[in-house]
C-alpha atoms as an extended CHARMM CRD file, in Angstrom:
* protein
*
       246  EXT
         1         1  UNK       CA              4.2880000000       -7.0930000000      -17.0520000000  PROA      1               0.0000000000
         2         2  UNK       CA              2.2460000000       -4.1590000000      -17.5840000000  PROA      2               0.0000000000
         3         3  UNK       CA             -0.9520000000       -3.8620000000      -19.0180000000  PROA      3               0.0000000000
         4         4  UNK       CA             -1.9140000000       -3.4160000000      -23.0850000000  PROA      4               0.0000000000
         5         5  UNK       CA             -4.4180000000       -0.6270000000      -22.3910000000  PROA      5               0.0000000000
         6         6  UNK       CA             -3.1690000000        2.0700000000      -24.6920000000  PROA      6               0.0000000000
         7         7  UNK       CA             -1.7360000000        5.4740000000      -22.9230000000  PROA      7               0.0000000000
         8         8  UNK       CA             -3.3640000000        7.4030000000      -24.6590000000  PROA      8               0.0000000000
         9         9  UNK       CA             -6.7860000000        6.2660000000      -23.5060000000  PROA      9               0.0000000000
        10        10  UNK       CA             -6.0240000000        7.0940000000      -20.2330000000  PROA      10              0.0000000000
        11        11  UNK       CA             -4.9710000000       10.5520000000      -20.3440000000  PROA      11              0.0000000000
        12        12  UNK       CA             -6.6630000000       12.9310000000      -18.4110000000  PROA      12              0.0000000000
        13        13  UNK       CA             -6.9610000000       16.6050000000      -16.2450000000  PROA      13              0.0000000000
        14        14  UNK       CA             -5.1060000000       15.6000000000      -13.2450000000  PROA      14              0.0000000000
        15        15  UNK       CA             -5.6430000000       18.8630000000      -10.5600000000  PROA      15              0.0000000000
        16        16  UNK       CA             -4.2850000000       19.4220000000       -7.1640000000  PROA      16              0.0000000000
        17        17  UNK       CA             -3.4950000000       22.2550000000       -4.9110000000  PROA      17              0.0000000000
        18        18  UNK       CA             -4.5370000000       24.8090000000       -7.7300000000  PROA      18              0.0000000000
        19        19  UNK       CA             -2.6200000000       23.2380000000      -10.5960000000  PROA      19              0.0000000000
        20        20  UNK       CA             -3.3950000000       21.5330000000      -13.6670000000  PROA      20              0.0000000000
        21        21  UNK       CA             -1.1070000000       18.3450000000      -15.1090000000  PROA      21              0.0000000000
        22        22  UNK       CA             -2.2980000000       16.2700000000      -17.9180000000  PROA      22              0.0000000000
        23        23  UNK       CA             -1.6600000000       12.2520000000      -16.8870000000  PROA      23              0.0000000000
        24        24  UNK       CA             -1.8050000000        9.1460000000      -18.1670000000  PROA      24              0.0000000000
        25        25  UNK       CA             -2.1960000000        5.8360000000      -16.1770000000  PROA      25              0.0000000000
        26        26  UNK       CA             -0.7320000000        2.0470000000      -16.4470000000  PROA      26              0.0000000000
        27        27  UNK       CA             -1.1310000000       -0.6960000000      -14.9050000000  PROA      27              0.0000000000
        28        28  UNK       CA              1.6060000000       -2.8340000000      -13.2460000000  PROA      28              0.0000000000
        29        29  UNK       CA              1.0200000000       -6.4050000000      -12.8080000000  PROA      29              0.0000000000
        30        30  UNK       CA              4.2970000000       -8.1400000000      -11.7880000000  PROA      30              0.0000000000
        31        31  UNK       CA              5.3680000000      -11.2340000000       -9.7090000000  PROA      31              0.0000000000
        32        32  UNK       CA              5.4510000000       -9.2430000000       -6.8150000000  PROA      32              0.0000000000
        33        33  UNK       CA              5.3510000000       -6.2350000000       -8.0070000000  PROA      33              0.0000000000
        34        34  UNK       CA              1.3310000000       -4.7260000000       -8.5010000000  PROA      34              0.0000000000
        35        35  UNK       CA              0.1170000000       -1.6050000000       -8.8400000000  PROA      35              0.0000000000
        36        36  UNK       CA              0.3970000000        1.4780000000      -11.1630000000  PROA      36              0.0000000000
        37        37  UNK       CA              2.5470000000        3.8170000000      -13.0340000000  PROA      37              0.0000000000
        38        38  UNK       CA              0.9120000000        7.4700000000      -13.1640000000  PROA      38              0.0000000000
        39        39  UNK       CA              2.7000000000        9.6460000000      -16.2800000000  PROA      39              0.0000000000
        40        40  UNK       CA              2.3130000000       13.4810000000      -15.2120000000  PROA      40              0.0000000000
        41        41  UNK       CA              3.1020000000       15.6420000000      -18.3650000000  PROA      41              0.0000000000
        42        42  UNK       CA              5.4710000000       14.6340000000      -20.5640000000  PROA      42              0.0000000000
        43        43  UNK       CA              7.8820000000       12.5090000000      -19.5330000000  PROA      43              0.0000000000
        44        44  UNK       CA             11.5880000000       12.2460000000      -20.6450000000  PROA      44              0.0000000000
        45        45  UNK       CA             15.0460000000       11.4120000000      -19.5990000000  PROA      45              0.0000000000
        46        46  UNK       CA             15.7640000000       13.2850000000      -15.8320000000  PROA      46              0.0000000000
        47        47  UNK       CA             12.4700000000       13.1460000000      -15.2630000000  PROA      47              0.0000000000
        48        48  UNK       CA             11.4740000000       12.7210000000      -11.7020000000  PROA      48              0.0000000000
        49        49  UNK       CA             10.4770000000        9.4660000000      -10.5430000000  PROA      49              0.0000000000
        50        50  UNK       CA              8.6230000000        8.3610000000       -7.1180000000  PROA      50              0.0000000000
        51        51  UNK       CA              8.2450000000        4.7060000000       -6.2630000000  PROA      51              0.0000000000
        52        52  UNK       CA              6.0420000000        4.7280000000       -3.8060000000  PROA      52              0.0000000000
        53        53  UNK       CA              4.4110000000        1.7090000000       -1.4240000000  PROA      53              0.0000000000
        54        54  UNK       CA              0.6000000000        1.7880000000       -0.3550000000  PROA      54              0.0000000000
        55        55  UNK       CA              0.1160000000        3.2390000000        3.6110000000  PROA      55              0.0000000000
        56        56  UNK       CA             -3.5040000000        2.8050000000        4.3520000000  PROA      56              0.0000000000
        57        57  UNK       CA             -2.7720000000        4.2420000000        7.9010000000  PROA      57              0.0000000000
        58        58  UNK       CA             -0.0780000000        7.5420000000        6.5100000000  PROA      58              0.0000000000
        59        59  UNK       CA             -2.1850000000        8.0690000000        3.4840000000  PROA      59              0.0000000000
        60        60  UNK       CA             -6.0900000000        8.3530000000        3.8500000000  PROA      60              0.0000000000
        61        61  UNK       CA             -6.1720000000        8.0360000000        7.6570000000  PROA      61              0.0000000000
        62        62  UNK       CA             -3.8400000000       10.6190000000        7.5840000000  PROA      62              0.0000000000
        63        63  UNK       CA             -1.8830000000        8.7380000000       10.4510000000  PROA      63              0.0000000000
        64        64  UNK       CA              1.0570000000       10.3700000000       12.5850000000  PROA      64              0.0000000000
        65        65  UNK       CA              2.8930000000        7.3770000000       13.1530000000  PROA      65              0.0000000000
        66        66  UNK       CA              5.0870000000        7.2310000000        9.6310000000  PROA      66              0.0000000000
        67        67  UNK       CA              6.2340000000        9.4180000000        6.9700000000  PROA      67              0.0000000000
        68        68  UNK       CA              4.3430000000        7.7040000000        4.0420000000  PROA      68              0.0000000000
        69        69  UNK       CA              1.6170000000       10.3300000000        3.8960000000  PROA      69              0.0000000000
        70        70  UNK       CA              4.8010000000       13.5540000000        4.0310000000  PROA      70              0.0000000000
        71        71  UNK       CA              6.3460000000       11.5300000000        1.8570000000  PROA      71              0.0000000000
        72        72  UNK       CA              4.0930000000       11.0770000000       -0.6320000000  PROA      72              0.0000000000
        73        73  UNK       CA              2.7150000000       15.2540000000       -0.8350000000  PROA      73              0.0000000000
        74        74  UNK       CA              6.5280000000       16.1440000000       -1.1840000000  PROA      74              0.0000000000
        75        75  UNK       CA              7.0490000000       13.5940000000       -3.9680000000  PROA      75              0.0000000000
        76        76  UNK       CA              3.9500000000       14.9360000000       -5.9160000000  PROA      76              0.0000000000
        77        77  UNK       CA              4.7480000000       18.6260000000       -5.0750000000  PROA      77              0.0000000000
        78        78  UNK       CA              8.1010000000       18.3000000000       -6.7260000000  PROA      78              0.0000000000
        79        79  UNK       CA              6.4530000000       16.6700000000       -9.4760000000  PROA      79              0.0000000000
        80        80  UNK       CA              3.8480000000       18.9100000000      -10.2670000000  PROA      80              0.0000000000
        81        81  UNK       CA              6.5380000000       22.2310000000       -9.7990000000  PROA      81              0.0000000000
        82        82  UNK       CA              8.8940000000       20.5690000000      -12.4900000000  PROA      82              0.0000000000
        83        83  UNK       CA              5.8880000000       19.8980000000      -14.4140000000  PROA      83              0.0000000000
        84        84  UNK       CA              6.3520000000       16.4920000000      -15.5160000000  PROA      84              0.0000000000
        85        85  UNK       CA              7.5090000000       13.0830000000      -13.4840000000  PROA      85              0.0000000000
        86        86  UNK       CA              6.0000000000        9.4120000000      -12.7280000000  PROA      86              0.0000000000
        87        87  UNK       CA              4.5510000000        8.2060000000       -9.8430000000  PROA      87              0.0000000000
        88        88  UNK       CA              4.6400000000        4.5130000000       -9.3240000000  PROA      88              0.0000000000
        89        89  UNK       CA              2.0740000000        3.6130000000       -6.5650000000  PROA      89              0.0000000000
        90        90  UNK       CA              2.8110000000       -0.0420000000       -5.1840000000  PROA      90              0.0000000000
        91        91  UNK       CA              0.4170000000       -1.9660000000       -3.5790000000  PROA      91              0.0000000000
        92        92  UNK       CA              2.8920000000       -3.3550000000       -1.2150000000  PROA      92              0.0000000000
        93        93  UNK       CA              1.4950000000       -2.1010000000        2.1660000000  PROA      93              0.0000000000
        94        94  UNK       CA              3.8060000000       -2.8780000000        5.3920000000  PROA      94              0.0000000000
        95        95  UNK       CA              6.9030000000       -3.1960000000        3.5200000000  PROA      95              0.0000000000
        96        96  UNK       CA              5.0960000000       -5.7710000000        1.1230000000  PROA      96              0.0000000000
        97        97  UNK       CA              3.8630000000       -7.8350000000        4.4460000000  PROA      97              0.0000000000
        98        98  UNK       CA              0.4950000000       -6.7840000000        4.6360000000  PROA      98              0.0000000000
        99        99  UNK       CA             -1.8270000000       -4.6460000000        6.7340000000  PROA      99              0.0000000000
       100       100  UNK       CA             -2.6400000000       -7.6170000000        8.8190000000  PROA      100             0.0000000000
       101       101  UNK       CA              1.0750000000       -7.9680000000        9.6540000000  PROA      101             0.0000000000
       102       102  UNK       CA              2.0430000000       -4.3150000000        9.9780000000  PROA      102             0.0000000000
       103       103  UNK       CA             -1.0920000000       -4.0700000000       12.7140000000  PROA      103             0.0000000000
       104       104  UNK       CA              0.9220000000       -7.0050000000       14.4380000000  PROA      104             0.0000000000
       105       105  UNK       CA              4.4210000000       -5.1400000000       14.0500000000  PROA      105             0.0000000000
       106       106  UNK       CA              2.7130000000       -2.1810000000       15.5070000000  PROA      106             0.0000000000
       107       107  UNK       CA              1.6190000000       -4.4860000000       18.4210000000  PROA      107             0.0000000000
       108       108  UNK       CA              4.7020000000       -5.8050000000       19.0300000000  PROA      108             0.0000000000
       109       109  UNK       CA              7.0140000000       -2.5460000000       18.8990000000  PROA      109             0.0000000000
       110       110  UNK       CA              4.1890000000       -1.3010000000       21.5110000000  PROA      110             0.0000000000
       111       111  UNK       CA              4.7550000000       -4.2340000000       23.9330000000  PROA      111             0.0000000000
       112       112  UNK       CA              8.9360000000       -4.6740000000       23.4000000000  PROA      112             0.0000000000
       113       113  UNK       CA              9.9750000000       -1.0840000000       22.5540000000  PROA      113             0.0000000000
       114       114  UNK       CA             11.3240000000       -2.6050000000       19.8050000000  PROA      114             0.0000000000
       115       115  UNK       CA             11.2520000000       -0.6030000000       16.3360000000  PROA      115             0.0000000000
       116       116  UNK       CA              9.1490000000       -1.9600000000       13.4960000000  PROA      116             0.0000000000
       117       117  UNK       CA             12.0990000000       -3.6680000000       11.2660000000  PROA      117             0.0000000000
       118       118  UNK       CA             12.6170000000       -5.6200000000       14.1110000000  PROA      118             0.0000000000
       119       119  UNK       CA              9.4550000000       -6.7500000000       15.3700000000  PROA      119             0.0000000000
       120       120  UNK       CA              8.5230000000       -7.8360000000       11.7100000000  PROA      120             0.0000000000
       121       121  UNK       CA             11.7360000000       -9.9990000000       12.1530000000  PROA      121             0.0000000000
       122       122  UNK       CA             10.4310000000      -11.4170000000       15.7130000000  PROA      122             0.0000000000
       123       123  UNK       CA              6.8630000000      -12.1670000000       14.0400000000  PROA      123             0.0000000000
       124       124  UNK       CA              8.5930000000      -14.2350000000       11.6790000000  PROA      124             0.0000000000
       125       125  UNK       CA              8.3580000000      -11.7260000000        8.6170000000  PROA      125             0.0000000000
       126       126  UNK       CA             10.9710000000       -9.9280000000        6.8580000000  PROA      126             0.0000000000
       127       127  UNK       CA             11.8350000000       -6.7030000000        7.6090000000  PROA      127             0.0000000000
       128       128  UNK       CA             11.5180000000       -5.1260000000        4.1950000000  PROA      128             0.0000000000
       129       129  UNK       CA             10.1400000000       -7.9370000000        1.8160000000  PROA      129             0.0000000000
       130       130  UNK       CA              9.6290000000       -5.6060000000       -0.8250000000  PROA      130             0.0000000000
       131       131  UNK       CA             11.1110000000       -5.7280000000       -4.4570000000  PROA      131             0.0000000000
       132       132  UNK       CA             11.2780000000       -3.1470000000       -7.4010000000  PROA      132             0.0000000000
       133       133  UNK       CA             12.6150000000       -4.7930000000      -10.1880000000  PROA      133             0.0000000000
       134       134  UNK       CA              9.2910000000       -4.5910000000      -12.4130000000  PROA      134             0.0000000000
       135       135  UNK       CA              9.2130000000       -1.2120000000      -11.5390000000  PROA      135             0.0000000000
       136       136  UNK       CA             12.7770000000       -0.9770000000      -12.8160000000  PROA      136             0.0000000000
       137       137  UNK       CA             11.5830000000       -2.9170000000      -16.0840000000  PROA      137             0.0000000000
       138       138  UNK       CA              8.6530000000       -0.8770000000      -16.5450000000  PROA      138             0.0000000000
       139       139  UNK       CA             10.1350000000        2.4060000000      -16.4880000000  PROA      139             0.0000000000
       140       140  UNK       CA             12.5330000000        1.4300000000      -19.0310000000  PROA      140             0.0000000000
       141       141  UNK       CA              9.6830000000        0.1370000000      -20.9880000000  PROA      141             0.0000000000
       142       142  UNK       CA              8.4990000000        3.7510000000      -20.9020000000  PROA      142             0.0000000000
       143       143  UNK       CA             11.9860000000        4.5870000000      -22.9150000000  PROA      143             0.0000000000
       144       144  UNK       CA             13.4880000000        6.1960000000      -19.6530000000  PROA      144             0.0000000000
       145       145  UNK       CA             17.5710000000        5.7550000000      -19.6350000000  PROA      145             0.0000000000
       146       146  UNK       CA             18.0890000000        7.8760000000      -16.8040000000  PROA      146             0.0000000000
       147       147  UNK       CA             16.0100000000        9.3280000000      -13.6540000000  PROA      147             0.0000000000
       148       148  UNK       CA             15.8050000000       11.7980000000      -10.8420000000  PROA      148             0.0000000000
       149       149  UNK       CA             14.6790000000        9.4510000000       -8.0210000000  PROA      149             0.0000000000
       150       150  UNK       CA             12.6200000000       10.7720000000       -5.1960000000  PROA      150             0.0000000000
       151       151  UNK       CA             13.6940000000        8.6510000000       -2.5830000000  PROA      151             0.0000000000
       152       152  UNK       CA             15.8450000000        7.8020000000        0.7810000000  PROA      152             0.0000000000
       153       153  UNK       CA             15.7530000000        4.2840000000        0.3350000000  PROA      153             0.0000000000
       154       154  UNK       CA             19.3800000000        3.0280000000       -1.1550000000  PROA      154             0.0000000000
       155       155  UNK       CA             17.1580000000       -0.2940000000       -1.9480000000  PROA      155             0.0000000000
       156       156  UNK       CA             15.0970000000        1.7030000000       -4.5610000000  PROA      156             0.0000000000
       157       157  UNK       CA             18.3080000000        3.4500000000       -6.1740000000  PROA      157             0.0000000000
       158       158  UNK       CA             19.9400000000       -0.0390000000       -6.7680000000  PROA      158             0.0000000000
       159       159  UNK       CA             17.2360000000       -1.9740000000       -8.0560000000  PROA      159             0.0000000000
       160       160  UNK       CA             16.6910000000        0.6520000000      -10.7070000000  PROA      160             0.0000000000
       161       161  UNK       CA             20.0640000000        0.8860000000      -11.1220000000  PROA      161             0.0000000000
       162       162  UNK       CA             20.2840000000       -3.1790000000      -11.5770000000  PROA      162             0.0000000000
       163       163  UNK       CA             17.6320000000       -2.4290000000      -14.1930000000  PROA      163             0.0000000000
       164       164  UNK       CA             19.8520000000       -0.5610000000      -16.8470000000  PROA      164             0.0000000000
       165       165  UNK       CA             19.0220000000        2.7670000000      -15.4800000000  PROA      165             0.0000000000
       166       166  UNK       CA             20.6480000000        5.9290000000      -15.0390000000  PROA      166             0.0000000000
       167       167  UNK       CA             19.5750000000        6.5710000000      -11.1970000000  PROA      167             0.0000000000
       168       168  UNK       CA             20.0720000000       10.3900000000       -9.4890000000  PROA      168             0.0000000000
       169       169  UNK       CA             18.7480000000        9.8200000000       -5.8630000000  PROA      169             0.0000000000
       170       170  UNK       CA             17.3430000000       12.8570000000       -4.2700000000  PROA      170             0.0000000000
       171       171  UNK       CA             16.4470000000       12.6240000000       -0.9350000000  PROA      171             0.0000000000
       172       172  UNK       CA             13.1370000000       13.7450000000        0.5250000000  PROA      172             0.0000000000
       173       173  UNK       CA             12.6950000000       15.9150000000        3.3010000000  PROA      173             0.0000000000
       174       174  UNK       CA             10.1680000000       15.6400000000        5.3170000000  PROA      174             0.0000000000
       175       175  UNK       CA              8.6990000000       16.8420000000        8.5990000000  PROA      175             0.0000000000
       176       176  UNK       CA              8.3240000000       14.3330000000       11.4450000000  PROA      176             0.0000000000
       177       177  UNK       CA              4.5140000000       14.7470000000       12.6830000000  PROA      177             0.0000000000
       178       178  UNK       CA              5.1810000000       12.8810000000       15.7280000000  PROA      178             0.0000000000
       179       179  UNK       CA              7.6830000000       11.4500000000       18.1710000000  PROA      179             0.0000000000
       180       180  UNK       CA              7.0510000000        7.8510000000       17.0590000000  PROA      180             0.0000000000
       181       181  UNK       CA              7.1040000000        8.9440000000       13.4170000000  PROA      181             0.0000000000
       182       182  UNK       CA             11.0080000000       10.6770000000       14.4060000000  PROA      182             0.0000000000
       183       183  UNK       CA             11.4980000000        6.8360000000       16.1350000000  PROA      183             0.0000000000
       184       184  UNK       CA             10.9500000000        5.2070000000       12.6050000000  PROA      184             0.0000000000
       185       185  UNK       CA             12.6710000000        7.5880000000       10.4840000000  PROA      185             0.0000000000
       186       186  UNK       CA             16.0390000000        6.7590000000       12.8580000000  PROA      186             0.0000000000
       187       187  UNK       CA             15.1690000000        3.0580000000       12.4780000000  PROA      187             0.0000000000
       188       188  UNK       CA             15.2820000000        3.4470000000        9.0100000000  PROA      188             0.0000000000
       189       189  UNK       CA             18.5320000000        5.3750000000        8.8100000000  PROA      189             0.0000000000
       190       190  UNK       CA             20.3630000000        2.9750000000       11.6110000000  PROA      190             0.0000000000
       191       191  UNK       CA             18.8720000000       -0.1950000000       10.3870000000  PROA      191             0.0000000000
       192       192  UNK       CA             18.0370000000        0.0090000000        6.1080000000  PROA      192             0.0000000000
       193       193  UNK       CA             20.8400000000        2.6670000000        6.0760000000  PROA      193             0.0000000000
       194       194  UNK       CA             18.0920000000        5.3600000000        4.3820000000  PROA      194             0.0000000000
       195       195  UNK       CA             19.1710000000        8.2570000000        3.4810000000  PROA      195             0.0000000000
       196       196  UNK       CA             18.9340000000       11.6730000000        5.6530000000  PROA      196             0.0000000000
       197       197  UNK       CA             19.1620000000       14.8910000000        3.7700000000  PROA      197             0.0000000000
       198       198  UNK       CA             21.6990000000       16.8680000000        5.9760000000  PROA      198             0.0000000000
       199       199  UNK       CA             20.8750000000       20.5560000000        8.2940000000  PROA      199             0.0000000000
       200       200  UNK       CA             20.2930000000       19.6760000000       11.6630000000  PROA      200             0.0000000000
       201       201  UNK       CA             18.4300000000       16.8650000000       11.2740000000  PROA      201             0.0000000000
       202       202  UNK       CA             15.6640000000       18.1800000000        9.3040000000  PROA      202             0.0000000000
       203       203  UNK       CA             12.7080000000       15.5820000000       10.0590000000  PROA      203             0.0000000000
       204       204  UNK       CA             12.8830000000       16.2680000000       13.8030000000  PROA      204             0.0000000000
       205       205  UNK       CA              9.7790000000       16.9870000000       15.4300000000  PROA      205             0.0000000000
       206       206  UNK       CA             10.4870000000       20.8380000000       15.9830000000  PROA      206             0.0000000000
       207       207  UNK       CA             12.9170000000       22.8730000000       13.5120000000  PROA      207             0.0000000000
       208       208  UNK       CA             14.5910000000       25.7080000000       14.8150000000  PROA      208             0.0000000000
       209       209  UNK       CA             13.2610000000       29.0340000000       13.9950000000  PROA      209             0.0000000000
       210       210  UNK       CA             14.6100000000       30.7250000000       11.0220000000  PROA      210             0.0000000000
       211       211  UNK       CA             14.9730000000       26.9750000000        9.0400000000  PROA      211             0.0000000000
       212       212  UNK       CA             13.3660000000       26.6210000000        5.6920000000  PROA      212             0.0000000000
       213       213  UNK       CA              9.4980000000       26.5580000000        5.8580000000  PROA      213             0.0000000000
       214       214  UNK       CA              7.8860000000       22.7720000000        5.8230000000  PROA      214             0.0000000000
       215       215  UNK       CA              6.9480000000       22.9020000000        2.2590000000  PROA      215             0.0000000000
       216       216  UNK       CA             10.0820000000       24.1170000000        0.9000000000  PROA      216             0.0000000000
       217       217  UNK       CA             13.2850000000       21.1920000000        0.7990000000  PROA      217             0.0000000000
       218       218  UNK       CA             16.3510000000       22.2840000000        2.1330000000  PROA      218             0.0000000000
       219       219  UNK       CA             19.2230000000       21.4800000000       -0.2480000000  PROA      219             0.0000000000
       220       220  UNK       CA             20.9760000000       18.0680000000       -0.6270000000  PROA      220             0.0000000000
       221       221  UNK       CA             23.6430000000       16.9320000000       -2.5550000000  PROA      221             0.0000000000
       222       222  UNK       CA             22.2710000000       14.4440000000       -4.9380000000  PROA      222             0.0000000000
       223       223  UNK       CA             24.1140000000       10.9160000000       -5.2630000000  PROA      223             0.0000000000
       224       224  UNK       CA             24.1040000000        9.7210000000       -8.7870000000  PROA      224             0.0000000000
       225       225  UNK       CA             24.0670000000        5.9860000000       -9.5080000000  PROA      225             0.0000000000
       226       226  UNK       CA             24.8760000000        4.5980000000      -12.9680000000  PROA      226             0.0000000000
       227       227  UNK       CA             24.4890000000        0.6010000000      -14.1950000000  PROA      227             0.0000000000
       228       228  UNK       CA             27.6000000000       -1.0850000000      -13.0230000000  PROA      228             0.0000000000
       229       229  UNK       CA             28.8580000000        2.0880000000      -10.9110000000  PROA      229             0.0000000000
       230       230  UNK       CA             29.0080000000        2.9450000000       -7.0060000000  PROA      230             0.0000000000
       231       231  UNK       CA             27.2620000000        5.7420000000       -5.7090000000  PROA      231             0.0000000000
       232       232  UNK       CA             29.2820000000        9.2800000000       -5.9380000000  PROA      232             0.0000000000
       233       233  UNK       CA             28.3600000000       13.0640000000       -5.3800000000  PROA      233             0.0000000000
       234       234  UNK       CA             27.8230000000       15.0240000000       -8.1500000000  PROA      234             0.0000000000
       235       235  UNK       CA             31.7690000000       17.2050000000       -9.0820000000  PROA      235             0.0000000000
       236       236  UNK       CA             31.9090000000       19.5010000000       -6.3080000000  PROA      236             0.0000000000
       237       237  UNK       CA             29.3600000000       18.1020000000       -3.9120000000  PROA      237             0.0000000000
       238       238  UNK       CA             29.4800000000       16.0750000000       -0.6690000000  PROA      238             0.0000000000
       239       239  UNK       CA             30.4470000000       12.4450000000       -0.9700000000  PROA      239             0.0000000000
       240       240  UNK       CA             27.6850000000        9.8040000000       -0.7590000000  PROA      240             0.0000000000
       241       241  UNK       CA             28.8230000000        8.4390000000        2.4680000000  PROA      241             0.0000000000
       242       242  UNK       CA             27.7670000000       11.8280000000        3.4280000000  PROA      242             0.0000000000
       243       243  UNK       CA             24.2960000000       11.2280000000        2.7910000000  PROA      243             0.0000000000
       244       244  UNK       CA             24.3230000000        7.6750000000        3.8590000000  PROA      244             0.0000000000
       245       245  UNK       CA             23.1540000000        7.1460000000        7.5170000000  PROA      245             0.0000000000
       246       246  UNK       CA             25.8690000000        5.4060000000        9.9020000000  PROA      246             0.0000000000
């Protein structure tokens, strides 16, 4: 459920890196779902969308580990360039474990070598126990039919897809600030099947000279998702095994 605070109350001068956006803000309060939608500009139907989990460590420690913080500038760039878009900030830090637990799966990885899905699994937690289907409801409570989600997590597209919506997936691309952050972008690709965006692996630590600058994104081929559909390139683009890590 979200909350009954009206919109409009909310709305305020939202400015960052020299530009001005107008947002609104609404709570999200659902089983295991907590945390809040944030409406830059005016939003419609292919607006962008970014559902986005809490990283105390990628976020304000500014942590090299992860691409949370990367992530999240990209996400909010894009936004603020197409002028309008929602952010829904999760509280669900660790993959919905817990900081407590992530510190341990940290620990773990540190002593096995294993990656991070996997040492969650060996401390007895899931590896993802994240879910986004009061996200899903919530957007559509906003009047969205159809969005352009900012993501590389195939678990994100199909929940909002299992919602009733209309789900483009465009993958992020991000710069890898560290050889352990490169290590958990692969684990995510080999072992929750994330999305890469495509030209020479474009997260890797160093990118050749000559590549696009680290603010810009290098092109992708969306994959669109419809309710009750498979994932397909758009006519004319790559297929979405394409985009789907091995």
């Amino acid at each position: 459920m979200t909350s009954v605070v009206d919109l409009a109350d909310t709305e305020h001068r939202f400015r960052r890196k020299g530009h001005d956006l107008r947002v609104r803000v609404l709570e999200l309060n659902g089983d295991d779902e907590r945390g809040h939608l944030l409406l830059f500009g005016a939003v419609a139907d292919e607006c962008l969308v970014r559902v986005h989990s809490r990283c105390l460590y990628g976020e304000a420690l500014r942590s090299e580990d992860c691409d949370c913080g990367p992530e999240l500038d990209k996400a909010l760039d894009l936004i603020q360039a197409a002028g309008s878009g929602v952010l829904v900030y999760l509280e669900q830090e660790g993959r919905g474990a817990g900081l407590i637990a992530k510190a341990m799966g940290y620990r773990e990885s540190e002593r096995s070598g294993a990656d991070t899905f996997t040492s969650y699994e060996r401390l007895g937690y899931p590896a993802d126990a994240r879910t986004y289907s009061a996200t899903a409801r919530a957007l559509a409570g906003l009047g969205l039919r159809s969005v352009q989600l900012l993501t590389n997590n195939p678990a994100k597209v199909e929940a909002l897809r299992q919602g009733g919506l209309r789900v483009t997936a465009v993958p992020l691309r991000t710069r890898a600030l560290s050889e352990r952050a490169r290590e958990y972008l692969e684990a995510k690709r080999t072992r929750r099947k994330h999305w890469i965006p495509t030209d020479s692996a474009p997260w890797a630590v160093e990118e050749p000279a000559g590549a696009a600058g680290a603010d810009e994104p290098l092109a992708v081929d969306p994959v669109v998702i419809t309710p009750g559909d498979t994932g397909r390139g758009r006519p004319g683009s790559a297929s979405a095994a394409d985009l789907i890590g091995a």
